[in-house]
C-alpha positions as CSV (number, residue, x, y, z in Angstrom):
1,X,29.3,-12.1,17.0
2,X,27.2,-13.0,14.4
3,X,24.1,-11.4,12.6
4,X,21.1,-13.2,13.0
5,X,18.9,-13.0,10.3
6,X,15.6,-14.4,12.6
7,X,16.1,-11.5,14.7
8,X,16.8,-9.1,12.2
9,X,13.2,-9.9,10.6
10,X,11.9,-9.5,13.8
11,X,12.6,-6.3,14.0
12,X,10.2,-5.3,11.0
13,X,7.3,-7.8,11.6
14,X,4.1,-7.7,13.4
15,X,4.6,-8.1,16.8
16,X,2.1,-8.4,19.8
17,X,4.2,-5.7,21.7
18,X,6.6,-2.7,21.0
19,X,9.9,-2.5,22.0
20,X,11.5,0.8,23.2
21,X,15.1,2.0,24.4
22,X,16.8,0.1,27.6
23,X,14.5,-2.8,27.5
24,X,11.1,-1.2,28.0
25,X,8.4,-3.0,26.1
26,X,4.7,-2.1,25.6
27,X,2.8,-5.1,25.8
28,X,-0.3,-5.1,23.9
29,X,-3.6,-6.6,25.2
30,X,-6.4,-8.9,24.5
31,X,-9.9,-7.7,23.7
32,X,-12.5,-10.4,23.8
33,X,-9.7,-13.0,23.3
34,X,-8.7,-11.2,20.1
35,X,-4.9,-9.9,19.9
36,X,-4.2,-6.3,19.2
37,X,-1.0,-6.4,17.2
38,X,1.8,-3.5,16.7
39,X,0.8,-3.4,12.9
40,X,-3.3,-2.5,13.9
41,X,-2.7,0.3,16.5
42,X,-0.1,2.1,13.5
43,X,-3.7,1.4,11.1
44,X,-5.4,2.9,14.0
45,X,-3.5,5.9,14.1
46,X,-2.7,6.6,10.1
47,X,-6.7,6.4,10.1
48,X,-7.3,9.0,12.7
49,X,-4.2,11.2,11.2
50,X,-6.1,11.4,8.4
51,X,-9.2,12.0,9.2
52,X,-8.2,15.1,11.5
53,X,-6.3,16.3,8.1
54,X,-9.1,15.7,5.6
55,X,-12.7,16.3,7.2
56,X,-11.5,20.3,7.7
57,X,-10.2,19.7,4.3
58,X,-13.5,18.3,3.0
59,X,-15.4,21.6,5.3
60,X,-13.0,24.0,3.4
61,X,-13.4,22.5,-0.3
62,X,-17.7,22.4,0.6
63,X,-17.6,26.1,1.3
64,X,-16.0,27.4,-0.9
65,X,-13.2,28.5,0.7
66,X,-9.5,27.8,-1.2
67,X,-7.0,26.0,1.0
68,X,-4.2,28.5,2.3
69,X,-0.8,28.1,4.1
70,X,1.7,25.2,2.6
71,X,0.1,22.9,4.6
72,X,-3.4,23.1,2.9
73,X,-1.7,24.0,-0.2
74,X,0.3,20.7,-0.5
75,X,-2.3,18.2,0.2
76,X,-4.3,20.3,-2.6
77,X,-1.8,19.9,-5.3
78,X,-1.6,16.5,-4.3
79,X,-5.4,15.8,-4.6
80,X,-5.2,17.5,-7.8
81,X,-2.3,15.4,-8.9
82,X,-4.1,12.2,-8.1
83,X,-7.7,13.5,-10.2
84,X,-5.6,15.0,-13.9
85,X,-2.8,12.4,-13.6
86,X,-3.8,8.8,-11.9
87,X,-7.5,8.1,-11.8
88,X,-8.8,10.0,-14.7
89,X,-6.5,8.7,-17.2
90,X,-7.1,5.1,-15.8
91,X,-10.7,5.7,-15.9
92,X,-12.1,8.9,-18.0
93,X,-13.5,11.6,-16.9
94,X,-16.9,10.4,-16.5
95,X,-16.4,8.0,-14.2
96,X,-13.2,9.1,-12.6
97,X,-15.3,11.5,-9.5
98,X,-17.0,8.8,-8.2
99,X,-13.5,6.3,-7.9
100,X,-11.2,9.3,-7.0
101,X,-12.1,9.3,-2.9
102,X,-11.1,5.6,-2.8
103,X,-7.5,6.2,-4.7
104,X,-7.4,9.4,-2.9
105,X,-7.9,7.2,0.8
106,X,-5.2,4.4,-0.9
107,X,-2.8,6.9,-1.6
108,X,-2.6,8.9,1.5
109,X,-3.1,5.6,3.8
110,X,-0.5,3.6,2.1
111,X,2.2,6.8,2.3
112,X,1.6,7.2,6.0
113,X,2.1,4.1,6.7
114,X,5.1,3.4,4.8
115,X,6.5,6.6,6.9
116,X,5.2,5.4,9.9
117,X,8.1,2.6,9.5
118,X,10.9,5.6,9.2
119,X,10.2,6.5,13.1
120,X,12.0,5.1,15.7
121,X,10.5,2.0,17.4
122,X,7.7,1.8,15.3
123,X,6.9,-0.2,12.3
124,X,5.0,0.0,8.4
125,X,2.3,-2.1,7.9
126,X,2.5,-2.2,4.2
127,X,5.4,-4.9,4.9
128,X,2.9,-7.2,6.2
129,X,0.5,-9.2,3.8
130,X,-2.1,-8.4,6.7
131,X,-1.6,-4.4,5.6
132,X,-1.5,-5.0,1.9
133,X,-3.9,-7.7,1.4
134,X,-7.1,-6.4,2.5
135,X,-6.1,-3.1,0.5
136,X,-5.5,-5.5,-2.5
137,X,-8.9,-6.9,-1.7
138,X,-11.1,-3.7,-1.7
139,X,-10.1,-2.6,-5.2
140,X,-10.7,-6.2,-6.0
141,X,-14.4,-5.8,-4.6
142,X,-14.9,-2.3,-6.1
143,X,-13.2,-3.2,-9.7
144,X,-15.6,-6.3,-10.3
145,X,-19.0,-4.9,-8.4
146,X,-18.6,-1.9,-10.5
147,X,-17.8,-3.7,-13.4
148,X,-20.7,-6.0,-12.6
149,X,-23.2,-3.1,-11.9
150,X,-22.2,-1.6,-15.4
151,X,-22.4,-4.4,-17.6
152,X,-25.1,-7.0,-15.6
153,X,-24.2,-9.9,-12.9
154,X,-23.5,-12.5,-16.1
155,X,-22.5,-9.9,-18.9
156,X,-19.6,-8.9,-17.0
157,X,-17.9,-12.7,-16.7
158,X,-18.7,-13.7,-20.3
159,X,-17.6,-9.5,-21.3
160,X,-14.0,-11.0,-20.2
161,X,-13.8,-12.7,-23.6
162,X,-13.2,-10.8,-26.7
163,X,-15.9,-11.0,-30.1
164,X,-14.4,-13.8,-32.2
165,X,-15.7,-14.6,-35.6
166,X,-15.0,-18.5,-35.3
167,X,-17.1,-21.4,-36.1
168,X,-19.5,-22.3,-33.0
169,X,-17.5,-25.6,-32.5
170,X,-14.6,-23.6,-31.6
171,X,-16.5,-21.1,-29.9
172,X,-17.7,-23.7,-27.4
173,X,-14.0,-24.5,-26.3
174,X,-12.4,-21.6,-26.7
175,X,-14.4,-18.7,-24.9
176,X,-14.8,-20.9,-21.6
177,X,-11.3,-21.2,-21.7
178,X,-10.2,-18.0,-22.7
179,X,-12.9,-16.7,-19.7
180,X,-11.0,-19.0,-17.1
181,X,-7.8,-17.7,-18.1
182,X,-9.1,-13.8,-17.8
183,X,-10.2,-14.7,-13.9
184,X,-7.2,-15.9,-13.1
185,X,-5.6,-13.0,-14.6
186,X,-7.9,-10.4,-13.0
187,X,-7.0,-12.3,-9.5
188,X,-3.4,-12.2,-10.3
189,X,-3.7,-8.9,-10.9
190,X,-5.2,-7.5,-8.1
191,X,-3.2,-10.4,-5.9
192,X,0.3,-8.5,-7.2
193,X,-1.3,-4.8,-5.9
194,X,-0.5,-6.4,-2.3
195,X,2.7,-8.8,-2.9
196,X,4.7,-5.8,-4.2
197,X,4.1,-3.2,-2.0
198,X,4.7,-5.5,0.5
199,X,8.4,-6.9,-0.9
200,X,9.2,-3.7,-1.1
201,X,8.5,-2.2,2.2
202,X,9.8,-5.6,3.9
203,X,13.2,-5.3,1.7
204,X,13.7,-1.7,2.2
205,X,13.1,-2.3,6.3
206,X,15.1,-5.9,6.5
207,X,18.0,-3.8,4.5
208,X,18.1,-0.5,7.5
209,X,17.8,-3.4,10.0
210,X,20.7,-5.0,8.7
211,X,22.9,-2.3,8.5
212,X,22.2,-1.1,11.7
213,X,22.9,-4.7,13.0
214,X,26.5,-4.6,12.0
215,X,26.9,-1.8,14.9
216,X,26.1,-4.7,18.2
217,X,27.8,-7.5,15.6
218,X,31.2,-5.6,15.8
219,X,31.0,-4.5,19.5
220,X,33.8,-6.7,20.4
221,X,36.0,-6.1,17.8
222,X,38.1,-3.0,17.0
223,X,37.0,-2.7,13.7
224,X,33.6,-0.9,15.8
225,X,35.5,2.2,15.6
226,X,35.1,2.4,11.9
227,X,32.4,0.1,11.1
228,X,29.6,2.0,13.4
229,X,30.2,5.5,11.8
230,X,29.4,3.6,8.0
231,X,26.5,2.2,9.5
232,X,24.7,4.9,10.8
233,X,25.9,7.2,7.8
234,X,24.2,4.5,5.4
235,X,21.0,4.1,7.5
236,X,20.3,7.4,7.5
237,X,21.3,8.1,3.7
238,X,18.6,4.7,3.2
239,X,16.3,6.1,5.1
240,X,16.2,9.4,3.2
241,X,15.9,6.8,0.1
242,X,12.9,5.6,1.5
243,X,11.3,8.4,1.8
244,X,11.3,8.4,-1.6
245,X,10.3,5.4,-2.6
246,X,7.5,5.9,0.5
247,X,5.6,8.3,-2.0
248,X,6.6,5.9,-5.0
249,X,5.2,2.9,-3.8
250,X,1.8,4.6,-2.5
251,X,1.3,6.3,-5.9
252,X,2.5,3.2,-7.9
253,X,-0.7,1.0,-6.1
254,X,-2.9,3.8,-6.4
255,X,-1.9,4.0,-9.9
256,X,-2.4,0.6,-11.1
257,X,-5.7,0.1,-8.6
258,X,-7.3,2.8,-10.4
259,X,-5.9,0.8,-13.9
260,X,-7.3,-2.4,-12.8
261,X,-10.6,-0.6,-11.9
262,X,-10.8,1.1,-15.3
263,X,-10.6,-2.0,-17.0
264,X,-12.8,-3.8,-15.5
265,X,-15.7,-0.6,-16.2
266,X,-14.5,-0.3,-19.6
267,X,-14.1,-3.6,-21.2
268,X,-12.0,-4.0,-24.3
């Protein structure tokens, strides 16, 4: 038996359904002709996860009161690592309280989703451009409307081009061009916010699913014996990797979201 790599990358798509143990699927329905997917009920429930973890958060911080117990106490020093380290070097600190709740809400989306793919049967949205796009978007939208807000609707477009002491003749070629080149650039980089997350949580998934697949692909061979111990020793010894790289990826994007952002309200 052979593994196949279309069913293999089925296993950490999108699906309209999810699949449990001895054949017992979960079909998902239709609501006014629109298809709930796999990938929108795991949104559903990272969003509602959060908000039952930080609105007694946000009631404890109004108060007055400091957080207590390691539970509390973690998401604090989290918090706190996101404000002093990611969005207030990328930004200052004069801006960096009004942009912090949106790299804050990146952060701790993006990491419980990319968990939500170490559970069994379920599934990580970041390794769908669906999931990563629309984040990619946002801090698209936020970067340039702030930036627009700051600077005016036309100063901020013809701000993408550096002060050049040239002759006007030049000046008529070169800063249209220059200003073309800089949009492309700002959509690439915003554009690369989603493609890499999602490489990575596709690769790291396709890479468990894989492994695991040489267990069924050997069933009918003797070498099962040994070949099924490796595989589940290096699933799980993967998994605990991406565990890892579940926080790393979620504070890379909020790290470079908040960078993009920065630069677009503090030009040059």
């Amino acid at each position: 038996m052979e593994l196949d790599p279309y069913k293999l990358v089925n296993h950490v798509k999108d699906a309209t359904a999810f699949e449990f143990p001895l054949g017992y699927e979960w079909e998902l329905p239709k609501i006014l002709g629109f298809q709930i997917t796999k990938f929108m009920v795991l949104e559903l429930a990272v969003a509602v996860l959060m908000l039952l973890i930080f609105v007694p958060m946000a009631r404890r911080l109004s108060d007055g009161r400091p957080p207590k117990g390691r539970f509390w106490n973690m998401f604090d020093a989290m918090f706190l690592f996101l404000r002093n380290e990611v969005v207030r070097p990328a930004m200052g600190h004069h801006e960096a309280d009004r942009f912090l709740p949106l790299i804050c809400s990146f952060f701790f989306f993006i990491l419980l989703c990319n968990l939500m793919g170490l559970l069994p049967w379920m599934g990580s949205p970041t390794a769908s451009i669906n999931g990563t796009g629309p984040l990619a978007v946002i801090a698209f939208v936020v970067g340039v409307g702030a930036g627009m807000k700051k600077y005016g609707r036309w100063h901020f477009w013809l701000g993408l081009c550096p002060p050049m002491e040239v002759p006007l003749i030049l000046k008529i070629f070169l800063v249209p061009m220059i200003i073309g080149l800089e949009i492309v650039g700002l959509v690439i980089r915003f554009g690369v916010l989603a493609v890499r997350l999602l490489a990575n949580m596709f690769g790291g998934h396709f890479v468990l699913a894989m492994i695991i697949g040489f267990i069924p692909a050997m069933a009918a061979s003797l070498l099962w014996w040994g070949v099924a111990p490796l595989a589940v020793f290096g699933a799980v010894a993967i998994s605990l990797l991406e565990i890892l790289i579940a926080f790393l990826h979620a504070y890379i994007f909020s790290f470079l979201a908040a960078l993009f952002i920065g630069m677009c309200i503090h030009q040059h």
